[in-house]
VOTIMI-803493 format. One record per residue (C-alpha): x, y, z negated. Coordinates in Angstrom, 3 decimals. Example, Ala and Ser with C-alpha at 12.3 -4.5 7.8 and 13.67 -1.06 7.14 Angstrom:
REM residues 2
<node><u>12.300</u><v>-4.500</v><w>-7.800</w></node>
<node><u>13.670</u><v>-1.060</v><w>-7.140</w></node>
//
This chain:
REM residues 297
<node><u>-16.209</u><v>-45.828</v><w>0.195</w></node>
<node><u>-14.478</u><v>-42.729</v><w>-1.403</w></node>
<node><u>-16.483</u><v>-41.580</v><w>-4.929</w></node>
<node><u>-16.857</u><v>-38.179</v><w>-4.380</w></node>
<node><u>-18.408</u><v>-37.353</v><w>-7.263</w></node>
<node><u>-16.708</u><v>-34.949</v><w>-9.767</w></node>
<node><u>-15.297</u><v>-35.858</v><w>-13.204</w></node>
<node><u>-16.314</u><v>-33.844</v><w>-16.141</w></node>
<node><u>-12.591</u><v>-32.869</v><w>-16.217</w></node>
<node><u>-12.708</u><v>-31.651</v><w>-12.899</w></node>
<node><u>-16.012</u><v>-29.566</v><w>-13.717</w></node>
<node><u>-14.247</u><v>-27.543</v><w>-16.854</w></node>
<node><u>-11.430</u><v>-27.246</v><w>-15.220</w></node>
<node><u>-13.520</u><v>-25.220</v><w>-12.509</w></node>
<node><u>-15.287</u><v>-23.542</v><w>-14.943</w></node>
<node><u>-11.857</u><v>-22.513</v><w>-16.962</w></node>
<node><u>-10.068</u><v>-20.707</v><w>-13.383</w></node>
<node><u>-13.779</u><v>-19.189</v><w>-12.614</w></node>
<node><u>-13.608</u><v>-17.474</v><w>-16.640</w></node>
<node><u>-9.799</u><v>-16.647</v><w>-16.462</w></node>
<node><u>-10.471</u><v>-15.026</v><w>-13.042</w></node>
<node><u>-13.714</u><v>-12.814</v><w>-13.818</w></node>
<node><u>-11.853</u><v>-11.903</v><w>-17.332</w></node>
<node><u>-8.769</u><v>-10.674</v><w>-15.168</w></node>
<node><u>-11.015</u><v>-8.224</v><w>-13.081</w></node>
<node><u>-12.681</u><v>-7.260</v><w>-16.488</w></node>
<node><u>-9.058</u><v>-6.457</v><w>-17.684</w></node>
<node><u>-7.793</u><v>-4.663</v><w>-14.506</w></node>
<node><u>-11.190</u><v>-2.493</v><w>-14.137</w></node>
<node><u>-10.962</u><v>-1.650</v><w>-17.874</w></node>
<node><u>-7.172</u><v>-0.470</v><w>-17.295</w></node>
<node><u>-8.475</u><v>1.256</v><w>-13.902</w></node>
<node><u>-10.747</u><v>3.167</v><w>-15.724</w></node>
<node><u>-8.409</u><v>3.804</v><w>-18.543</w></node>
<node><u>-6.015</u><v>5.354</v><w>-15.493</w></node>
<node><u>-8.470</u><v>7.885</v><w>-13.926</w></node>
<node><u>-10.286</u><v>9.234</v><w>-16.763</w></node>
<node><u>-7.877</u><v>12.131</v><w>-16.950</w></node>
<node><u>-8.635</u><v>12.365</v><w>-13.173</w></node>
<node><u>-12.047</u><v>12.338</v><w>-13.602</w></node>
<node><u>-12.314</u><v>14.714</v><w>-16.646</w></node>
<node><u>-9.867</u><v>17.213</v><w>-13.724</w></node>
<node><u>-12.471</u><v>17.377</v><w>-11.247</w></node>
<node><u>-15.685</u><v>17.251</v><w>-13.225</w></node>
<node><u>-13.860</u><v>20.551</v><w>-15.152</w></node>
<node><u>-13.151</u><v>21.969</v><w>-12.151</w></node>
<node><u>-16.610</u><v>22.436</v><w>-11.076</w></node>
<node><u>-18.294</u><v>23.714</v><w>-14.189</w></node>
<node><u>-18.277</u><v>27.259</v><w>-15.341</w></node>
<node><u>-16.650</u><v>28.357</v><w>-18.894</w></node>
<node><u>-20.015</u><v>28.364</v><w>-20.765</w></node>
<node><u>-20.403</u><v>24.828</v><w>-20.353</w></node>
<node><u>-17.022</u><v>23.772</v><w>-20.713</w></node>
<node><u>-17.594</u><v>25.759</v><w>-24.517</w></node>
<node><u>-20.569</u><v>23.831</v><w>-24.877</w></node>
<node><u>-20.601</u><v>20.674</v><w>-22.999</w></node>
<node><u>-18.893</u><v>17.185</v><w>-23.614</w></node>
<node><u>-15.668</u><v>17.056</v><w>-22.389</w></node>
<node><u>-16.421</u><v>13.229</v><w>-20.079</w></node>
<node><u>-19.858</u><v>14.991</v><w>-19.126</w></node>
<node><u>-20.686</u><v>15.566</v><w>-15.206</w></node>
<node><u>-21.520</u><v>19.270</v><w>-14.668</w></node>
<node><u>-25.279</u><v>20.657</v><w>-15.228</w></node>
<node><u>-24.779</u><v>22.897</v><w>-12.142</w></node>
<node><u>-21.764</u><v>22.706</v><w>-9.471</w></node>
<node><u>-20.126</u><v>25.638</v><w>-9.370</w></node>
<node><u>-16.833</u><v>26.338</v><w>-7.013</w></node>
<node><u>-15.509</u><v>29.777</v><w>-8.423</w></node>
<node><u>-13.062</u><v>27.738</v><w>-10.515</w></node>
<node><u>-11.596</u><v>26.892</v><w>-7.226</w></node>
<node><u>-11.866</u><v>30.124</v><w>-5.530</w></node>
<node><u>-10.021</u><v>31.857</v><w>-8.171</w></node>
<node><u>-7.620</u><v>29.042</v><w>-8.540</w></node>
<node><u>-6.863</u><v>29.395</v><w>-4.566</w></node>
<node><u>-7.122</u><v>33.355</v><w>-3.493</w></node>
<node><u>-6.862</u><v>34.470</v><w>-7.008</w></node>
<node><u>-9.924</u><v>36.800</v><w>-7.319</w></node>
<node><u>-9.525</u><v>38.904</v><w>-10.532</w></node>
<node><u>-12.637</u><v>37.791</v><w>-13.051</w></node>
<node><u>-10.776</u><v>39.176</v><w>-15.893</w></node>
<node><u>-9.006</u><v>35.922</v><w>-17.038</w></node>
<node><u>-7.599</u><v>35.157</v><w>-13.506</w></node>
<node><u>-5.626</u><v>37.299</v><w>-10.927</w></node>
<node><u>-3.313</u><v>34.920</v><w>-9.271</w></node>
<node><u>-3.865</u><v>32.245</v><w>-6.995</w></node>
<node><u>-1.854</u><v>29.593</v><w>-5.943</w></node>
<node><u>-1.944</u><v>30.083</v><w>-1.739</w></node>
<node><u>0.798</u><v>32.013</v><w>-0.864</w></node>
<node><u>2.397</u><v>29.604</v><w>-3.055</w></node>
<node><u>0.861</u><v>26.638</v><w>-1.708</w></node>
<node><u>2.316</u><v>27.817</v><w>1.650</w></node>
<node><u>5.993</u><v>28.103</v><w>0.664</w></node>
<node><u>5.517</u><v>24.425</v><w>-0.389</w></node>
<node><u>4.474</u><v>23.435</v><w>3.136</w></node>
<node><u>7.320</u><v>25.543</v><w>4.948</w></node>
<node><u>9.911</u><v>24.023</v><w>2.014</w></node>
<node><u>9.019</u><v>20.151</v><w>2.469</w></node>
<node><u>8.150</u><v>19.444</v><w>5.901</w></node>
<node><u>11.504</u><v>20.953</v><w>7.046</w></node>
<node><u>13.486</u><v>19.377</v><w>4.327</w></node>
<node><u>11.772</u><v>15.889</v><w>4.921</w></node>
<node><u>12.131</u><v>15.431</v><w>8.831</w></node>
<node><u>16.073</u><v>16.932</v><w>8.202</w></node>
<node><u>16.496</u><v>14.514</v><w>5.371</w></node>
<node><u>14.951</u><v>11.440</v><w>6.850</w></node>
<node><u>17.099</u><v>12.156</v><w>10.401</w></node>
<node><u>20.135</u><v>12.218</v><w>8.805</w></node>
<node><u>19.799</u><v>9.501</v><w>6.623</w></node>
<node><u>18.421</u><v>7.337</v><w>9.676</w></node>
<node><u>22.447</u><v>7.911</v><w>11.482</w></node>
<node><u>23.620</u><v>7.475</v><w>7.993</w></node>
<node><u>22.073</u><v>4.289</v><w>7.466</w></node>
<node><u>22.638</u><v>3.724</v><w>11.106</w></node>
<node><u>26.354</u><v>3.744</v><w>11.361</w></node>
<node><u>27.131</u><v>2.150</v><w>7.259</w></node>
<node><u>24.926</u><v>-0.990</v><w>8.643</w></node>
<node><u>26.146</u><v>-1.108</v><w>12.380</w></node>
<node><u>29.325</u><v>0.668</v><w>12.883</w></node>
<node><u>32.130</u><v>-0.663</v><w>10.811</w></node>
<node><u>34.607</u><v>1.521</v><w>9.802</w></node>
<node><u>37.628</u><v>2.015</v><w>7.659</w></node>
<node><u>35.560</u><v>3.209</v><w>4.078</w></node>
<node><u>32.385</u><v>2.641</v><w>4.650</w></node>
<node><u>31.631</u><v>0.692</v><w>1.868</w></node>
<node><u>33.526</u><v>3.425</v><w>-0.381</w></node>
<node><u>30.752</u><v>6.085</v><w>1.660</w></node>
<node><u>27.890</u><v>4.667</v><w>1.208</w></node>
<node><u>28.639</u><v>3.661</v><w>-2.462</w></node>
<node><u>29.665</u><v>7.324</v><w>-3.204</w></node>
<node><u>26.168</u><v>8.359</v><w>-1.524</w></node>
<node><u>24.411</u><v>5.699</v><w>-3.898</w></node>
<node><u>26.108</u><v>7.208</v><w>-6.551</w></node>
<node><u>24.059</u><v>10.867</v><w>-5.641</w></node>
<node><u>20.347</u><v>8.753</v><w>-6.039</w></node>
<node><u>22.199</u><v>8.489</v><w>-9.737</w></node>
<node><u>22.750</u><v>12.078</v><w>-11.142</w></node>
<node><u>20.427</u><v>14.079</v><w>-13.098</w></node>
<node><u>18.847</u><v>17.355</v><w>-11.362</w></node>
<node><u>20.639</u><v>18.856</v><w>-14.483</w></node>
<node><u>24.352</u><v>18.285</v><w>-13.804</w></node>
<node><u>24.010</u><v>19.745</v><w>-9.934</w></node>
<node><u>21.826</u><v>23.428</v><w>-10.610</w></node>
<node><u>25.004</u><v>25.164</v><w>-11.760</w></node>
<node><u>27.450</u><v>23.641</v><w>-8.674</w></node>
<node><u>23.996</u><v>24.425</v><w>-6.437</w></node>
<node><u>23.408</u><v>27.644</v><w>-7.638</w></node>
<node><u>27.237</u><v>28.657</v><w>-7.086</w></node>
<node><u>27.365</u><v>27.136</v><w>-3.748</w></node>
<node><u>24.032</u><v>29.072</v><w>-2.407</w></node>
<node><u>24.849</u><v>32.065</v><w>-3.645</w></node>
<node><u>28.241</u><v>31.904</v><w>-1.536</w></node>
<node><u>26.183</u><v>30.581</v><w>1.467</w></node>
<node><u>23.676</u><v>33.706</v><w>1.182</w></node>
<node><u>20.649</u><v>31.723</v><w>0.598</w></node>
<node><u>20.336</u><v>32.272</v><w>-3.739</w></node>
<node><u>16.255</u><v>32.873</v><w>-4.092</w></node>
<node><u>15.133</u><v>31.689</v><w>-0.322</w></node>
<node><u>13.063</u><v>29.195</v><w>1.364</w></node>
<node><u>16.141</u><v>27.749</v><w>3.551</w></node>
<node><u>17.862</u><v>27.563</v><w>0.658</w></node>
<node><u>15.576</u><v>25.512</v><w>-0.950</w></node>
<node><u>15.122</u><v>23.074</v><w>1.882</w></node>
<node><u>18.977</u><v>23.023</v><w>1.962</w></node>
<node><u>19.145</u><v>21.763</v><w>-1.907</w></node>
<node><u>16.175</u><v>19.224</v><w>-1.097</w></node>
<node><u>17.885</u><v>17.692</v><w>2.077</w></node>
<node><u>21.673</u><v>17.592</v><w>-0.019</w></node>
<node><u>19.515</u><v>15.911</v><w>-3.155</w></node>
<node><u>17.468</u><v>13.454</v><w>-1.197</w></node>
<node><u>20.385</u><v>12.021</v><w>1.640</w></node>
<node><u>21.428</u><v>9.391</v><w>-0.867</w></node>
<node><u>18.085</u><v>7.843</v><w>-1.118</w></node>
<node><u>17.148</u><v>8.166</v><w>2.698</w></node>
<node><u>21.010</u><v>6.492</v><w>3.088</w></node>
<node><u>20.195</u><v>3.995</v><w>0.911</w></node>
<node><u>16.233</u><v>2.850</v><w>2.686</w></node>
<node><u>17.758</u><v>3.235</v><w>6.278</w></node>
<node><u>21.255</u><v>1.225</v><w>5.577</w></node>
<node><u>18.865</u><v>-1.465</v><w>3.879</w></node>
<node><u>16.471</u><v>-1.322</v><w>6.629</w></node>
<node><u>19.050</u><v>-1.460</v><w>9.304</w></node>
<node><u>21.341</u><v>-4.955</v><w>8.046</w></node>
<node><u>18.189</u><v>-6.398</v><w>8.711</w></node>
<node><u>18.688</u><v>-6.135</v><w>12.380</w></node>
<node><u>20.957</u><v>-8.087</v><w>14.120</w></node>
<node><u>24.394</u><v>-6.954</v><w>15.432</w></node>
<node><u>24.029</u><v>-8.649</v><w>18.607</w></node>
<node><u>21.655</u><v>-5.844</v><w>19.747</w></node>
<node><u>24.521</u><v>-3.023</v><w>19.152</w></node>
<node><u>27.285</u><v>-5.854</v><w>20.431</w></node>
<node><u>24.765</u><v>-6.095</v><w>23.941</w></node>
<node><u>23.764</u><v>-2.520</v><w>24.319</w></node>
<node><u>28.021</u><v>-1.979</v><w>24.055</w></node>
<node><u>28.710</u><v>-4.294</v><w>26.945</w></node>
<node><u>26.043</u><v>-2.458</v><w>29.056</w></node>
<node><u>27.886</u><v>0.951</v><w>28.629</w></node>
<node><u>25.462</u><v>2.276</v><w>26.018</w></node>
<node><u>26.997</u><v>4.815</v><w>23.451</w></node>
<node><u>26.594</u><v>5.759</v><w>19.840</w></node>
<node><u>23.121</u><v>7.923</v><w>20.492</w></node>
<node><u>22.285</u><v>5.765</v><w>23.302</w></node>
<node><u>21.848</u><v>3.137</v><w>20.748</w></node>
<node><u>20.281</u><v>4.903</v><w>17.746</w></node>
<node><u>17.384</u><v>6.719</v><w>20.113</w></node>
<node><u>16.590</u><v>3.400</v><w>22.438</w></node>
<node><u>17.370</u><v>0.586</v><w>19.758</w></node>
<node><u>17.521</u><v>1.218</v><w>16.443</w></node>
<node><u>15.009</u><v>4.281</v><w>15.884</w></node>
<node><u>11.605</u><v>2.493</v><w>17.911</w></node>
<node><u>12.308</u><v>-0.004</v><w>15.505</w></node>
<node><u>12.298</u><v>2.341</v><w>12.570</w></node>
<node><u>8.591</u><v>3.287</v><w>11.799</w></node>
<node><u>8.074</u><v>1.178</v><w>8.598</w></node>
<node><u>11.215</u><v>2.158</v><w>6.969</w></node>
<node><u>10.035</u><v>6.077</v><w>8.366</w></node>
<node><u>6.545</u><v>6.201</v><w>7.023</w></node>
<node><u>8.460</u><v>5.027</v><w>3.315</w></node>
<node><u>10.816</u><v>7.761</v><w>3.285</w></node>
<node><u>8.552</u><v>10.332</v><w>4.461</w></node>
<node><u>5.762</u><v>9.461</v><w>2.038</w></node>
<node><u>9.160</u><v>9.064</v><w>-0.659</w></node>
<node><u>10.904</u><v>12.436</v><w>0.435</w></node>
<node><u>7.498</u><v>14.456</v><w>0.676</w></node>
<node><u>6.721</u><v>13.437</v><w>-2.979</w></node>
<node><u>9.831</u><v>14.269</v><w>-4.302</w></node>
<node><u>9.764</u><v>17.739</v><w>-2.682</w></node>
<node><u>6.325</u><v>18.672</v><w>-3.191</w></node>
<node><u>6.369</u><v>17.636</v><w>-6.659</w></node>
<node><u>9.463</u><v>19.273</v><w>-7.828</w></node>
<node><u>9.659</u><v>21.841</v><w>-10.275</w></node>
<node><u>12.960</u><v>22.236</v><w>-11.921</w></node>
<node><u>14.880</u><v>22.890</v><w>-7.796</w></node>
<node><u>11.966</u><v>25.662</v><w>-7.362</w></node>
<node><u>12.243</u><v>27.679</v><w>-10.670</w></node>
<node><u>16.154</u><v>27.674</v><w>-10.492</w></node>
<node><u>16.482</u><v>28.544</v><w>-6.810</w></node>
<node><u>13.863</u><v>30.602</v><w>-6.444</w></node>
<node><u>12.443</u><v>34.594</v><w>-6.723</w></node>
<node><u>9.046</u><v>35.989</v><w>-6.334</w></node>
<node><u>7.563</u><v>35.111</v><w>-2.999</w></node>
<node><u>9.831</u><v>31.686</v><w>-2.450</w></node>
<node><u>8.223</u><v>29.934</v><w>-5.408</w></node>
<node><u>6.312</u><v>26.412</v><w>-4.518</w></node>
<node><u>2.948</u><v>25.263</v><w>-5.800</w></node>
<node><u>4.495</u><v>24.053</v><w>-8.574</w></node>
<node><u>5.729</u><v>26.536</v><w>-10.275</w></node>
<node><u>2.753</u><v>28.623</v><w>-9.540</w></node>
<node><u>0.581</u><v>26.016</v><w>-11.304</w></node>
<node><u>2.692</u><v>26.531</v><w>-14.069</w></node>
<node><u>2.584</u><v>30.462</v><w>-14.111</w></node>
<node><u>-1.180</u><v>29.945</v><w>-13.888</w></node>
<node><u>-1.649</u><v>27.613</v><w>-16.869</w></node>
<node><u>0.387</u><v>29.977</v><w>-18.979</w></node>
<node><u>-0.587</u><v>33.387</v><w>-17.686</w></node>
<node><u>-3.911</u><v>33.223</v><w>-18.850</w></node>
<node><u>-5.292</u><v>35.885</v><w>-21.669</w></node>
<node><u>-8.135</u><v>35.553</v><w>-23.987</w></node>
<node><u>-10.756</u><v>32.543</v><w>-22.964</w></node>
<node><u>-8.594</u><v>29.873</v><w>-21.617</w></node>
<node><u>-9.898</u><v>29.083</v><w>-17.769</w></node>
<node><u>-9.484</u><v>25.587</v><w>-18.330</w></node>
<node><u>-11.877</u><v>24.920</v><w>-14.959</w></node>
<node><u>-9.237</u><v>27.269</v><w>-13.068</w></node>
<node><u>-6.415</u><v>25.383</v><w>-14.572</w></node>
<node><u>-8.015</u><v>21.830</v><w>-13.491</w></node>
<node><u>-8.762</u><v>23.164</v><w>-10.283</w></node>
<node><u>-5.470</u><v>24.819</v><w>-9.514</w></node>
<node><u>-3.614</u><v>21.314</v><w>-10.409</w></node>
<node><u>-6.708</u><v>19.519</v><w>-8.281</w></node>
<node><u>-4.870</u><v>22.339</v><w>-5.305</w></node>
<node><u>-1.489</u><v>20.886</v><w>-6.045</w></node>
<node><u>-1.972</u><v>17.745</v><w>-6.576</w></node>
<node><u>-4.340</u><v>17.534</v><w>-2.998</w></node>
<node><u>-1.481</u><v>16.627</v><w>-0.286</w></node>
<node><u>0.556</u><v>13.876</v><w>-1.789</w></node>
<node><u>-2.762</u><v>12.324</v><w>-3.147</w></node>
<node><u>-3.435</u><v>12.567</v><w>1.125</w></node>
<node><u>-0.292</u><v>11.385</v><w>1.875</w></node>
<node><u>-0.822</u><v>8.147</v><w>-0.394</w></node>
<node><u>-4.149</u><v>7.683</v><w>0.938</w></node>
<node><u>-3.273</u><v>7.501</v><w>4.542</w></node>
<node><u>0.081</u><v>5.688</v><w>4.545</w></node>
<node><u>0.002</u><v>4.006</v><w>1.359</w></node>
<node><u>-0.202</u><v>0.514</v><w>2.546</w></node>
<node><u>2.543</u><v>1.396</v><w>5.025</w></node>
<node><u>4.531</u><v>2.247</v><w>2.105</w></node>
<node><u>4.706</u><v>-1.023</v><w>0.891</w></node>
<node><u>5.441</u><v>-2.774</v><w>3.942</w></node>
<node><u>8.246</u><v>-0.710</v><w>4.790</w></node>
<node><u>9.612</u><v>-0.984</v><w>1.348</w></node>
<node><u>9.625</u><v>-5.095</v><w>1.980</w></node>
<node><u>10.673</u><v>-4.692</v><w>5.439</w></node>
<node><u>14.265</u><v>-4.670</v><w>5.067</w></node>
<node><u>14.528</u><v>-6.892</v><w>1.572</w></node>
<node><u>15.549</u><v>-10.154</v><w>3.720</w></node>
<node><u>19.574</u><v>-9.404</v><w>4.280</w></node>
<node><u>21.434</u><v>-6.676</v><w>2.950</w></node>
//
């Protein structure tokens, strides 16, 4: 009969994973906390008024909730240190990203679509040259950009705006959909052929109900990019086009006398609010769409 007993060996060898293990979770909730104190020290800010902020510690939770941070941070009532808000701001974000994401992620869905399934004469020279636009600086395009939408009519306006996000963000939506797509196998196009299908045929019955995890990671990609931007939005844009972001920045540094730091925590809280959403909802589709086309290609 089998000794089942265990050796000593055996026993600290148990004991050695079990200590490595809980001092990895020590580790990881000591960096985890080290991540979202700054978030933390935002929204505790946010909700206490300027007397305490003067007074108070800094890591402290408020004495007494207060939301008129956030009320002047989003309408922009005057209090005498505050007159602008960021919502008509916060609105030319949402009409500038949702356009330029579901433009952006369409056309780089036939992009990828026809450089992974449709062979033809260049297309490893096109989608190399597209590759090459995930590559250069948001620097070295604003003057070509700025020429080119002032000829087009759109210098200082929402469409033009979307237009310079859709241009900017085609090479990375090429690049996710063409990796996505190699993944699939040609025999599907090479059938759907023989059965008289076409080139949209194909894309709309095949390739695109077959698309959602690679979807959901450049719509979660594409809608950070936009709403986050700053540099696009104060070059290409004029008083009433400006996005969030560049009202958060006209807020921070528009302030006289007493510095509103709980209106400046709050108005960043405002910003900061959708992508955080974004993350929340899709963010473990994120990753699986981001692994879903790594096995060929």
């Amino acid at each position: 009969m089998a000794d089942m007993s265990y050796t000593p060996t055996q026993t600290g060898s148990s004991a050695g994973k079990i200590a490595l293990r809980w001092g990895l979770y020590i580790m990881l909730g000591l960096f985890a906390l080290f991540y979202l104190m700054p978030l933390f020290v935002m929204v505790t800010t946010s909700f206490k008024s300027l007397e305490e902020i003067r007074t108070g510690d800094l890591i402290s939770l408020p004495r007494e909730f207060t939301f008129d941070a956030w009320q002047t941070a989003w309408s922009g009532a005057c209090t005498g240190i505050q007159c602008e808000g960021v919502r008509p701001y916060f609105w030319n974000s949402v009409l500038i990203a949702i356009p330029a994401v579901l433009l952006s992620t369409l056309i780089g869905a036939l992009n990828g679509y026809v450089v992974a399934q449709w062979r033809f004469k260049g297309a490893n020279l096109f989608f190399a040259l597209m590759l090459f636009g995930c590559f250069i600086p948001f620097q070295v395009v604003l003057l070509p950009m700025a020429r080119m939408l002032g000829l087009m009519g759109l210098a200082g306006t929402i469409p033009g705006l979307i237009f310079v996000h859709v241009i900017y963000g085609l090479g990375f939506t090429t690049l996710f959909f063409r990796n996505y797509y190699v993944s699939i196998p040609a025999e599907l196009t090479k059938a759907a052929k023989v059965d008289g299908a076409g080139f949209f045929r194909i894309f709309w019955s095949i390739f695109l109900p077959l698309s959602l995890p690679i979807i959901v990671v450049t719509i979660i990609w594409q809608f950070t990019q936009i709403w986050n931007d700053f540099l696009f939005g104060v070059s290409f844009s004029q008083a009433g086009t400006q996005p969030v972001t560049v009202a958060l920045n006209n807020i921070v540094n528009s302030t006289t006398g007493i510095k509103a730091y709980n209106v400046d925590m709050a108005a960043a809280i405002i910003a900061a609010l959708p992508t955080l959403f974004v993350y929340v909802v899709a963010g473990k589709y994120f990753v699986r769409g981001l692994t879903a086309g790594s096995v060929k290609g």
